[in-house]
N, C-alpha and C positions, 0 to 999 in steps of 0.2 A: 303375522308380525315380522317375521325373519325375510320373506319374501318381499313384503316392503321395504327391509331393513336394506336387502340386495338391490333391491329398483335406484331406490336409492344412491348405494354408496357402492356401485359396480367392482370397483377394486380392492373394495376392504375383503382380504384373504378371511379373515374371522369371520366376519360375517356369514361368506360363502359357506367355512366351515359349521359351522353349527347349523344352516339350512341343511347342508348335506345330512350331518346327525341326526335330525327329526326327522329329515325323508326316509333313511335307512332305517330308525328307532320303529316308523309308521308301519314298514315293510314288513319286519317282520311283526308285530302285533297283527296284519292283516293276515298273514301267514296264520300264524296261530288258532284268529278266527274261523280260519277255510276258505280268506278271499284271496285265492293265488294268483290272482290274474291284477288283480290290486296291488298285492305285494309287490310282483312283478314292474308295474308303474312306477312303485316308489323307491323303489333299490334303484332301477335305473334312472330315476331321475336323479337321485344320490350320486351315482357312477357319473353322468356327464355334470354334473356341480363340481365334483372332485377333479374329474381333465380338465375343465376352465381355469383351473391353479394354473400357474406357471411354474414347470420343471426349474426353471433357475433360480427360484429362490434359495435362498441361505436355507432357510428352516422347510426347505418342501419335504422333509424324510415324515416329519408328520400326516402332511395329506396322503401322501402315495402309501405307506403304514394303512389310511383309513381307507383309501380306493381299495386295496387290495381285500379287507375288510370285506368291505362292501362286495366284490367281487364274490369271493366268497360265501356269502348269505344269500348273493342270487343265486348259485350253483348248489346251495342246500334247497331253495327255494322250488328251483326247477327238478330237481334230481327225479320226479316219478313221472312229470308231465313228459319234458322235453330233456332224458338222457345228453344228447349232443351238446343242447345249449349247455345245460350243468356244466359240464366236461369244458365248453369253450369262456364258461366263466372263472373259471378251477382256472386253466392253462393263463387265463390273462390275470389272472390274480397272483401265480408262480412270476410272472415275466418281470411284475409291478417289483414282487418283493426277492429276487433273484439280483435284481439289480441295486435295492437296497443293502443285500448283504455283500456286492461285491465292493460298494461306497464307504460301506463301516462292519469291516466282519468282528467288531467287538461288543456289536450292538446285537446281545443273545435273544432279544425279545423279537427281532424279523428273521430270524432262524426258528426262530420257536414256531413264529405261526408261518414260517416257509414249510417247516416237516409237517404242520397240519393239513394245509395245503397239498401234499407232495399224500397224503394219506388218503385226504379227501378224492383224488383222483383215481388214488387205488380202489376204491371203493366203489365209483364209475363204474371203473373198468370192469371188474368183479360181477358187478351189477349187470355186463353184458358177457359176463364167462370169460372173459381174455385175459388170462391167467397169467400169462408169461407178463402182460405189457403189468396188469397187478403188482406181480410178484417186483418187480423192477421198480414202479414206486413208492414198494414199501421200504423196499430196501434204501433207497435214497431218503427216505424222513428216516430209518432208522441212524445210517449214517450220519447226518445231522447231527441225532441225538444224541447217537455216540458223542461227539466231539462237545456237546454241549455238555453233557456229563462228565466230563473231561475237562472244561475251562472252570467251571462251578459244581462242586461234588458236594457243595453244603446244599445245594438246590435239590430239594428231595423231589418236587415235581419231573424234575428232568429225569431220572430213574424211573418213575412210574412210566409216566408217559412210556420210555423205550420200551420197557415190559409191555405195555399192552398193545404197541407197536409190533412185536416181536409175536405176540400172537395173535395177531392179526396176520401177521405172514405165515405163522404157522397154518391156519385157516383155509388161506390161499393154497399153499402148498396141498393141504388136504384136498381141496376139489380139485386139483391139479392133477391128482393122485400122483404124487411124489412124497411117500410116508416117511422115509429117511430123512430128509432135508426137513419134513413138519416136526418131526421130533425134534432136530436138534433145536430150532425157533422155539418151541415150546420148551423145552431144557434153559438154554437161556432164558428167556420170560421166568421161569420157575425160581432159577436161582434168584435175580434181583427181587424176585416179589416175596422167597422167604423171606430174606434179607431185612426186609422192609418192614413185611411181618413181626418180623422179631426187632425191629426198634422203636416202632412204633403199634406194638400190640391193641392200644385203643383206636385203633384207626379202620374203622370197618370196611370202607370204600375198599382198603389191600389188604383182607382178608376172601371178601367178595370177590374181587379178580384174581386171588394167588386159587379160588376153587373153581374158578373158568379154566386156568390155565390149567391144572391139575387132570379137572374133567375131557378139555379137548386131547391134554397128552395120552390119558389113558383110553379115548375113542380111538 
């Protein structure tokens, strides 16, 4: 139906968009299934729906927001098949929303999933032992987060997140074999996640990760 709706009505941007949405929604259910090579089809078909927008619209911060999205879910998609591609969908999805927050740096929601972003390639990277280039992108989504925790401190997700950020670098640092610098990542991480601990004691999720954090410092 949506596909018609496009045949259709070529330049209605809504249209476009919510075809985009079902192709990338289909993506990942095929994923889930086990059909990656399916998934594959319909992210990327998602991805070229979304560059057919025009960059000069008024309102394009929404599409480029969902390309990058979408970017993203292929580079989780890909990440055991084809390493590189992951990594080269990760880096075009940084470029989408790098430029977004240079547009509107008040706008904390393309920071937010720019450090996811910036994490996800850490994790690449990791994934092929290149520790240092790692260690470098975590530290840049940490940064981030610093500062997002910093414009909004009532935003209790923004603290989490950097903690588990934080040790994930600590992580890094451990296969690095650099224990000094893992300690102090997990130090940090500890602190904000007692922190958290203790204001929101029914909150299982930061009890679970204040005994990761705990267990990696004491390895």
């Amino acid at each position: 139906i949506q596909q018609q709706l496009v045949r259709d009505h070529p330049r209605n941007v809504e249209y476009i968009d919510q075809l985009a949405e079902s192709q990338a929604n289909l993506g990942m259910l095929l994923d889930q299934v086990g059909d990656a090579q399916g998934a594959e089809r319909s992210l990327r078909a998602a991805i070229d729906l979304l560059r057919s927008i025009p960059a000069s619209r008024d309102d394009h911060s929404s599409s480029a927001r969902n390309l990058a999205i979408v970017y993203n879910n292929l580079s989780y998609v890909l990440r055991a098949r084809d390493p590189a591609e992951a990594e080269g969908a990760s880096r075009a999805a940084i470029t989408v929303l790098e430029g977004l927050v240079d547009e509107s740096s008040k706008r904390l929601e393309f920071q937010d999933d720019l450090a996811l972003c910036y994490n996800n390639v850490a994790a690449l990277e990791s994934q092929s032992q290149r520790w240092d280039k790692a260690i470098d992108w975590h530290r840049r989504a940490i940064e981030l987060q610093e500062q997002m925790s910093g414009k909004a401190p009532g935003v209790v997700r923004h603290r989490s997140e950097l903690a588990v950020s934080l040790n994930n670098l600590g992580v890094v640092f451990c296969r690095a074999k650099r224990p000094v610098e893992a300690d102090s990542a997990f130090e940090r991480a500890r602190l904000l996640l007692t922190k958290l601990v203790g204001d929101f004691p029914d909150e299982l999720a930061y009890s679970s990760s204040w005994a990761a954090v705990l267990n990696n410092q004491a390895m």
